[in-house]
Every structure is written in C-alpha cells, then in structure tokens.
C-alpha positions in Angstrom: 0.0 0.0 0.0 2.8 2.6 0.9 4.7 2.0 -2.4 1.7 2.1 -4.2 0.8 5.6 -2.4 4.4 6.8 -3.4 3.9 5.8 -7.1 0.9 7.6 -7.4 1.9 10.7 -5.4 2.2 13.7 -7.2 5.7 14.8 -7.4 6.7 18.9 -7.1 6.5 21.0 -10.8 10.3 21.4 -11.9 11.3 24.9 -11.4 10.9 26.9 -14.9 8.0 25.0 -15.9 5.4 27.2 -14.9 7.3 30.1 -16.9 7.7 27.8 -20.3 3.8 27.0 -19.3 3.3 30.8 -19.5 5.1 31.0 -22.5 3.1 28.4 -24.7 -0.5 30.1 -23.4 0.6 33.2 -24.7 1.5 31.7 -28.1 -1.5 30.0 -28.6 -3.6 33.1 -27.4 -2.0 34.8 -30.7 -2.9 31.7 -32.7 -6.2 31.6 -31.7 -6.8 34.9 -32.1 -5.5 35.1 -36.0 -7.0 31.9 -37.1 -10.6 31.7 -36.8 -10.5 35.3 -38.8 -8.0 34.6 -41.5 -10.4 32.9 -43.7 -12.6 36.2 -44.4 -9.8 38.9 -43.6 -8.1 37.0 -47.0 -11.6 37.2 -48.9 -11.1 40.7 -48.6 -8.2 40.5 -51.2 -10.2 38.9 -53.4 -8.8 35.0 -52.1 -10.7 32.4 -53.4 -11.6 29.4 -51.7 -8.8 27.7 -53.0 -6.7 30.7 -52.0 -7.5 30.6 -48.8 -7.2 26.8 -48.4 -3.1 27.5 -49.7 -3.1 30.4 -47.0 -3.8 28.1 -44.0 -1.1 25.3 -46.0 1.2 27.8 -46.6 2.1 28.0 -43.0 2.0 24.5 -42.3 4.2 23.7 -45.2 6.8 26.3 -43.4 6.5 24.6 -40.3 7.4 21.2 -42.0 10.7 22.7 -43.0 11.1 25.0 -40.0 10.3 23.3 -37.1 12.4 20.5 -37.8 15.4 22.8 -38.0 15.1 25.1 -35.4 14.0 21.9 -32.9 18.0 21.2 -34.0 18.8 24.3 -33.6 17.6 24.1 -30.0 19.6 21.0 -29.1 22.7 22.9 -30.0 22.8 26.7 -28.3 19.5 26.2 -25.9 16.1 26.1 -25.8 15.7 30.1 -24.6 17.5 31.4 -28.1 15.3 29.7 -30.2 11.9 30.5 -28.2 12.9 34.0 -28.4 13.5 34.0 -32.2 10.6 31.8 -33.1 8.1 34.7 -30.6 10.4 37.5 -32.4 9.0 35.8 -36.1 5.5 35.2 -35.0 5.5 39.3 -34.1 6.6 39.8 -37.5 4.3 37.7 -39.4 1.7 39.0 -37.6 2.0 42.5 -38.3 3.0 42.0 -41.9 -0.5 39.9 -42.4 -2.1 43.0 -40.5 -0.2 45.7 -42.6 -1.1 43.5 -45.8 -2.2 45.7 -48.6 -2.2 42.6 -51.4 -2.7 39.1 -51.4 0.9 38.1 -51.8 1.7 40.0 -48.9 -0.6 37.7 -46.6 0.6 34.9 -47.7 4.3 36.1 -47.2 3.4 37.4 -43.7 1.5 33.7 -43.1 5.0 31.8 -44.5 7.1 34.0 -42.1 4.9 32.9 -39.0 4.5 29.4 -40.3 8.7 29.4 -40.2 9.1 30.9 -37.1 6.4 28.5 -35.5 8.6 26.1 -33.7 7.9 27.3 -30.2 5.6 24.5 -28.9 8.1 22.0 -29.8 11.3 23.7 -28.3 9.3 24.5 -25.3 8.3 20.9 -25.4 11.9 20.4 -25.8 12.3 22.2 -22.7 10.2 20.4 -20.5 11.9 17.2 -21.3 15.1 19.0 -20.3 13.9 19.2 -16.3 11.5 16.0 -16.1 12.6 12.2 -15.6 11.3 9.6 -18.5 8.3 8.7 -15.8 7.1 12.5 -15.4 7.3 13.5 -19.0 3.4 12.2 -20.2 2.3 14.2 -16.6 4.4 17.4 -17.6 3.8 17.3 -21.8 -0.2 16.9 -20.2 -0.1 19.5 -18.4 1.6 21.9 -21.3 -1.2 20.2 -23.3 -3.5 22.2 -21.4 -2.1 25.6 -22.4 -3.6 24.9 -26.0 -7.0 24.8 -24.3 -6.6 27.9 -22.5 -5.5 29.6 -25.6 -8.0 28.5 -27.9 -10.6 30.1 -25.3 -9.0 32.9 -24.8 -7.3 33.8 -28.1 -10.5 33.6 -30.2 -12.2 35.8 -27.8 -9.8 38.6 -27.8 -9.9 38.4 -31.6 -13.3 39.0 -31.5 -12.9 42.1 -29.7 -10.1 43.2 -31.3 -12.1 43.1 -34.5 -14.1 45.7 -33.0 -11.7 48.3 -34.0 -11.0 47.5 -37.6 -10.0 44.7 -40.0 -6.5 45.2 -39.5 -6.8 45.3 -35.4 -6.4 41.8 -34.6 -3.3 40.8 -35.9 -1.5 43.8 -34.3 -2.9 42.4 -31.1 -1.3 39.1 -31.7 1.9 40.5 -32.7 1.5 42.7 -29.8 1.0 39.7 -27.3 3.8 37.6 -29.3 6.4 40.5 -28.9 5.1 41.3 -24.7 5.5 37.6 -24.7 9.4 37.7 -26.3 10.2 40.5 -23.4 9.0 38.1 -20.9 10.4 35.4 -21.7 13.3 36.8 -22.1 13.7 37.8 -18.4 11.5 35.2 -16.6 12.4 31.9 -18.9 14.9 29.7 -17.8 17.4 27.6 -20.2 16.9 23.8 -19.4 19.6 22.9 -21.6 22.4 21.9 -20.2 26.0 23.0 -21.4 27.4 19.4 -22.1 24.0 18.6 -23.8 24.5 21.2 -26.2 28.2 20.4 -26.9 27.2 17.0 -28.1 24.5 17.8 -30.3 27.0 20.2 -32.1 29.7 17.1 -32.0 27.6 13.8 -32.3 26.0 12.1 -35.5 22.6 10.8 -35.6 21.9 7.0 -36.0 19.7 5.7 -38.9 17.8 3.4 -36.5 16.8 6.2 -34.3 15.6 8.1 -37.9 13.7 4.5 -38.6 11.9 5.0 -35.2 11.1 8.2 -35.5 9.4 8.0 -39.0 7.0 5.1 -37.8 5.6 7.4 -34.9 5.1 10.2 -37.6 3.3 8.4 -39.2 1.4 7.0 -36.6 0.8 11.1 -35.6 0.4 12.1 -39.0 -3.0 9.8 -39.2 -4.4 10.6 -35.5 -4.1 14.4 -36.3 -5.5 13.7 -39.5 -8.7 11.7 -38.2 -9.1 14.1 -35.3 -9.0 17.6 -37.5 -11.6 16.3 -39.9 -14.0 15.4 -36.7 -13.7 19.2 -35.8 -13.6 20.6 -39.4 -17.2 18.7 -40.2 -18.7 18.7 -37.1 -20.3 22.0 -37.3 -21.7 21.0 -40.5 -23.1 17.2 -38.9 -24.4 18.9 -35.7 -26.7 21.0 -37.9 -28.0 18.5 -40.9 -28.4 16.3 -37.8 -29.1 17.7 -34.6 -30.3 21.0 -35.6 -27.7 22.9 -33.6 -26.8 26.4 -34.5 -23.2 28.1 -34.4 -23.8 28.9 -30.6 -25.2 25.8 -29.9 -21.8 24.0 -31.5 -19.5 26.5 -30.2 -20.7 25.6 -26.9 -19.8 22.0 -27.7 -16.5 22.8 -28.2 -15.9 25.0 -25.5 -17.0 21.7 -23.5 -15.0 19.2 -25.6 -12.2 22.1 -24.4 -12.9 21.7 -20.9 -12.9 18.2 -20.9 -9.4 17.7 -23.0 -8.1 20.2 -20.4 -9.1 18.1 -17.7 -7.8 14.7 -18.9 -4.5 16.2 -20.0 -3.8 17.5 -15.8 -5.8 15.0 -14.2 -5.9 11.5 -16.2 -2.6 11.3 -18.2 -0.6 10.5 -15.4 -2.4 7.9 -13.2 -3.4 5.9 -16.7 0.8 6.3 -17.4 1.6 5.2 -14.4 -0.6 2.4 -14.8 0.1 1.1 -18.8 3.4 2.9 -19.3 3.3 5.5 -22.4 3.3 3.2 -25.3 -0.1 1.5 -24.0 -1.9 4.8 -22.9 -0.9 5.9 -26.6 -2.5 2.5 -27.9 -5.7 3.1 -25.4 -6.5 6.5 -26.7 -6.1 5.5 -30.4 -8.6 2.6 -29.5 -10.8 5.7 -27.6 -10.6 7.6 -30.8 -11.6 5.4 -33.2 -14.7 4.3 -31.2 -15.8 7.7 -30.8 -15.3 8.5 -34.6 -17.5 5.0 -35.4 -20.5 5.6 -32.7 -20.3 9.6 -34.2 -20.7 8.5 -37.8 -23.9 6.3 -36.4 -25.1 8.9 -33.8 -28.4 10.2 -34.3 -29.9 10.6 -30.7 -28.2 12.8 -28.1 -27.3 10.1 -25.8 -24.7 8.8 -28.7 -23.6 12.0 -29.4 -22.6 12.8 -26.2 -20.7 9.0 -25.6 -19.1 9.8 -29.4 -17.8 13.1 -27.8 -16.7 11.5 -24.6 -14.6 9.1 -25.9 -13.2 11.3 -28.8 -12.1 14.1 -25.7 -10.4 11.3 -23.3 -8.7 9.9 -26.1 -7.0 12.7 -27.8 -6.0 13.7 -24.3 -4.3 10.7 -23.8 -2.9 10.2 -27.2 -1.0 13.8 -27.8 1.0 14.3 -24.7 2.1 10.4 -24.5 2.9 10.5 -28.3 4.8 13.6 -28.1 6.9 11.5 -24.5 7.4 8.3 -27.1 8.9 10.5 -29.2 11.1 12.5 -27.1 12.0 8.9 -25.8 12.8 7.2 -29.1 15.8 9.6 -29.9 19.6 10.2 -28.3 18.9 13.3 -26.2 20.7 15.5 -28.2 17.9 15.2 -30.6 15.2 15.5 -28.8 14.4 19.3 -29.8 15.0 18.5 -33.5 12.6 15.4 -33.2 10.0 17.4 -31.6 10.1 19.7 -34.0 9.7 17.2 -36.9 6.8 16.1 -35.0 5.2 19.0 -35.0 5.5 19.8 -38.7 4.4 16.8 -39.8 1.2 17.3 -37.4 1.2 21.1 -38.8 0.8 19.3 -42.5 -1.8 16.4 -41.1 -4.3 19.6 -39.6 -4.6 20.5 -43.3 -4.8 17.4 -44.6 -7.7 16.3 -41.9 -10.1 18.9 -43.1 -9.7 18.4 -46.9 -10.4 15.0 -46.8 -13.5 15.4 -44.2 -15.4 17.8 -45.9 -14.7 16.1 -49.6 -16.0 13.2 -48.0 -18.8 14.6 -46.0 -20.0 16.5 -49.3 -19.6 13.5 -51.8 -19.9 10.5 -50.0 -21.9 10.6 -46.9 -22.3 12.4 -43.5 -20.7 9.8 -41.6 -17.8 9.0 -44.0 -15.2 11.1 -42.4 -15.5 9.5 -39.1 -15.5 6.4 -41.0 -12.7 6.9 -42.5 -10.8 8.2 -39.8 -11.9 6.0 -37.4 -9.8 3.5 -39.7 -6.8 5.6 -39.8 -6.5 5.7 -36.1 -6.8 2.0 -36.5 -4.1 2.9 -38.9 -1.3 4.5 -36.4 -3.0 2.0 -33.7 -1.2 -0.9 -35.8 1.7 1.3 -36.8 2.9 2.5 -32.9 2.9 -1.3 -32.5 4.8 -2.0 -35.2 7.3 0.9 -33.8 7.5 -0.6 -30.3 8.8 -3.6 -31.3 11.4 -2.4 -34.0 
C-alpha cells in the first residue's frame, strides 16, 4: 500500500515549468486569435476558396521545414535562443499579415509565421530537459493544457479586437507575441544543459533512431488527421443532424475544451503510471476510433454525447504520451530537433484532416469522415505497434 501511495503521489512541478507553461498560453492566445478570422480577412483581397485553403497550407508547409530545424537548432545553443526567435517571427508575421495591402503579402506574412512556429516543440523540448522519462506524459499533459486555454481565450480577444478595424487583430497578436518575447526573455529559464548542447553540435545521428522516428510520424500524422476532420465537419453534422446552430456547437467545443483540459492535468498520469506511455498511446487511439464510429452512427443525443466522450479522453491521452514516445525514441541530443519534426508533420496532417473530411462529407456521406478516420486511427494504432517492437 505505501509503495503504491508513493507511485501515485504527485511529485513537485520542476522549477521553470510554470514560466515555459506561461510562455506556450501566450502563443497560442495569438494563434487563436488570427485563425478563426484569417479565412474572411483573405476574402477581402479577393482570395478564393482555393486561395484561402493554400493560405492556412502555406504555413503549415513552413513549419514542415522550419520546425524541424530550429527543434535542432535548440539542441545545439538552448532552448531560450530559439523560443525567443521563433516569438520574435510570429510578431513579425503578424504585423505583416495586418499591414497586408495585397494578397501576396498575406501569404508572405503567413509563411514568415508558419517558419518561425517552432515554439511549442522547443518548449516541449524544454520540458523534457527538467523531467525524468516517468514524469514527461504528466508534464507534456499539463503543457497540453495551455492549448485549451489559448484556444478560449485567443479567439475571444480576436473578436474584440475586430471591433476596432479589419487590421486590429493581428496587431494584437503580434502585440501579445512581442510582450511575450520580453517576458520570456527575463523570466524563462534555459533547461539545456551545457554538455548537452556540446554533443548535439559534435555527435552524429543514427539511422535506427531516424527509422523510429518515421513510424511514430506516421502513426501522428494519421491521428491528427482523423481528429481535425471530426472538428472541421462537425459543425456541418451537428446541424443537418441535430439541428444545432453556431452557438449551440460553439458551446460543444468550449465543452469538448474543458474536458481535453481536464484529462491532459488529471488523467494522463495515473493511466501512465498504470500502462506505461506506449499503452496509454495505444488506449486513446482505441478511444478515438470508437468515438469517430459511434459519431458516424449517432443520431440521438445520448450517442452524441458517448461519441464526444470518448473522442475528448482519447485525444488527451494520445497527444502528450505521443509527443513522450517521441522524445524517448531519440539520443537526447535530438530530442528538440525530433520534436520539432513532429510537429511539422502534425502542422501538415491539420490540413490534410479537413480536406479530406469535408470532400467526404459532401460526396460521399455524412458519416464517412468519421468512417474513415476511425480507420486511420486504427491505422497509427497498428503502426505505434509496429514501432515498439522495432
């Protein structure tokens, strides 16, 4: 009984977390605030659909190539440097997509943002730096939970902001992005230690730790996938079938919010400390692709609301043990640089998700995208497996 009180005591936050914690909620405040706008502030340059579609791509394309690199970057002068100069680009793409006078110009302001956005990961990075293997899942949870808070709060301010022109909202989130630089700057500590750095500057990377890697990518590639194109279409599904309107949903999803929040500080660890991070990966994959099936066949409430439930607890489990797998699966002086990788490739897979839904919500059937991505998570169910026995 005693050890088993011990296991499951919570141990102390390292010190620095709480500022690197700080750090991300401020990002993704100026996240949240730009995207749910950009759509129509690009309409206003004449952007097509299609136009607009390459807009949101544009920056996930220049995280694919960005994040990777300054995650490496990381490993080899600190995790502070690069935080600073990834907050320092945001600030700039921001207020060159609010100073935009042409099309080209918002998508160049979009690209520089997209190339500085490697923040998350490095500060993921970071938190790996001060936590043990066993308190990774619990700390990456718990950062987890600033993408809640920001997706809250961000959109909210952006409404506001709104208020006072076109333009007005993504001089906030520069605003916020640059208040956040000077912050961190003075309040955020580097976790990287000296030696650390000095051998990710001197050592090579092995091709079996690249092998590894790739299968998990994959494996995050199709959850992100199946999960963005559940909340790309289910705006559309709530009203063909449940009659909701756009308050009703967005209160959905401030509750789907609340929940993922929860799970990520409250559940992640006891279920880790229970399975270990490979099987609480493998248990919210299962989570998720029960919750896509029973949505695709929900037509009552009480379905609905199990689909939801299932979908929530699952995507909290998957995404902070996934990102712990990862960081696990490299030498630690690539542990920034895989990060980063990982979250490019999800950057590309949250464009990917909502193309696919809606083509196959609008050709094929209402219940086809959660069909379909129930299997996928079936997919990277089979293929983190696969990975943790090669």
């Amino acid at each position: 009984m005693a050890k088993d009180r011990a296991r499951t005591e919570r141990a102390p936050l390292p010190q620095g977390f709480f500022s690197i914690w700080i750090t991300v909620a401020l990002d993704l405040v100026g996240f949240g605030i730009v995207v749910p706008i950009l759509g129509r502030y690009a309409e206003r340059f004449g952007a097509s659909g299609l136009q607009v579609g390459l807009l949101f791509a544009s920056f996930s394309l220049a995280q694919l190539v960005f994040a990777p690199l300054l995650g490496r970057l990381s490993d080899r002068i600190g995790r502070k440097p690069v935080i600073l100069i990834s907050l320092l680009g945001t600030a700039v793409g921001s207020f060159v997509t609010g100073a935009a006078g042409a099309l080209w110009v918002l998508f160049l302001g979009r690209i520089l943002d997209g190339a500085s956005g490697a923040s998350v990961a490095v500060a993921q990075g970071a938190v790996t730096d001060v936590a043990s293997p066993q308190e990774r899942p619990r700390l990456l949870g718990l950062l987890g939970a600033a993408f809640g808070v920001g997706f809250v709060v961000g959109p909210a301010l952006g409404g506001l902001a709104a208020l006072g022109g076109e333009h007005v909202p993504f001089y906030v989130a520069g605003t916020v992005a640059l208040v956040n630089a000077l912050v961190a700057l003075v309040r955020l500590p580097e976790t990287r230690p000296v030696e650390a750095r000095v051998a990710a500057r001197t050592q090579r990377e092995s091709d079996s730790g690249r092998v590894r890697l790739w299968g998990l990518a994959v494996a995050g590639f199709t959850a992100i996938v199946a999960f963005s194109g559940f909340e790309s279409t289910f705006s559309l599904l709530a009203g063909d079938r449940f009659d909701l309107t756009e308050a009703g949903v967005a209160a959905v999803f401030v509750g789907v919010g609340l929940v993922l929040v929860g799970v990520q500080t409250s559940l992640v660890r006891p279920v880790n400390s229970r399975w270990g991070t490979e099987r609480s990966v493998q248990a919210g994959l299962v989570l998720n692709t029960a919750g896509l099936v029973v949505l695709a066949l929900a037509e009552q409430w009480p379905l609905l609301i199990v689909a939801l439930g299932l979908l929530t607890i699952g995507q909290g489990l998957v995404t902070p043990n996934l990102s712990a797998l990862v960081s696990g699966r490299v030498p630690d002086h690539r542990r920034g640089e895989a990060l980063g990788f990982q979250q490019g490739v999800n950057a590309v897979g949250r464009v990917a998700g909502p193309a696919l839904a809606g083509v196959l919500y609008d050709h094929v059937s209402l219940g086809a995208p959660y069909l379909v991505g129930g299997a996928l998570c079936g997919v990277a169910l089979l293929v983190v497996g696969g990975a943790s026995h090669s």
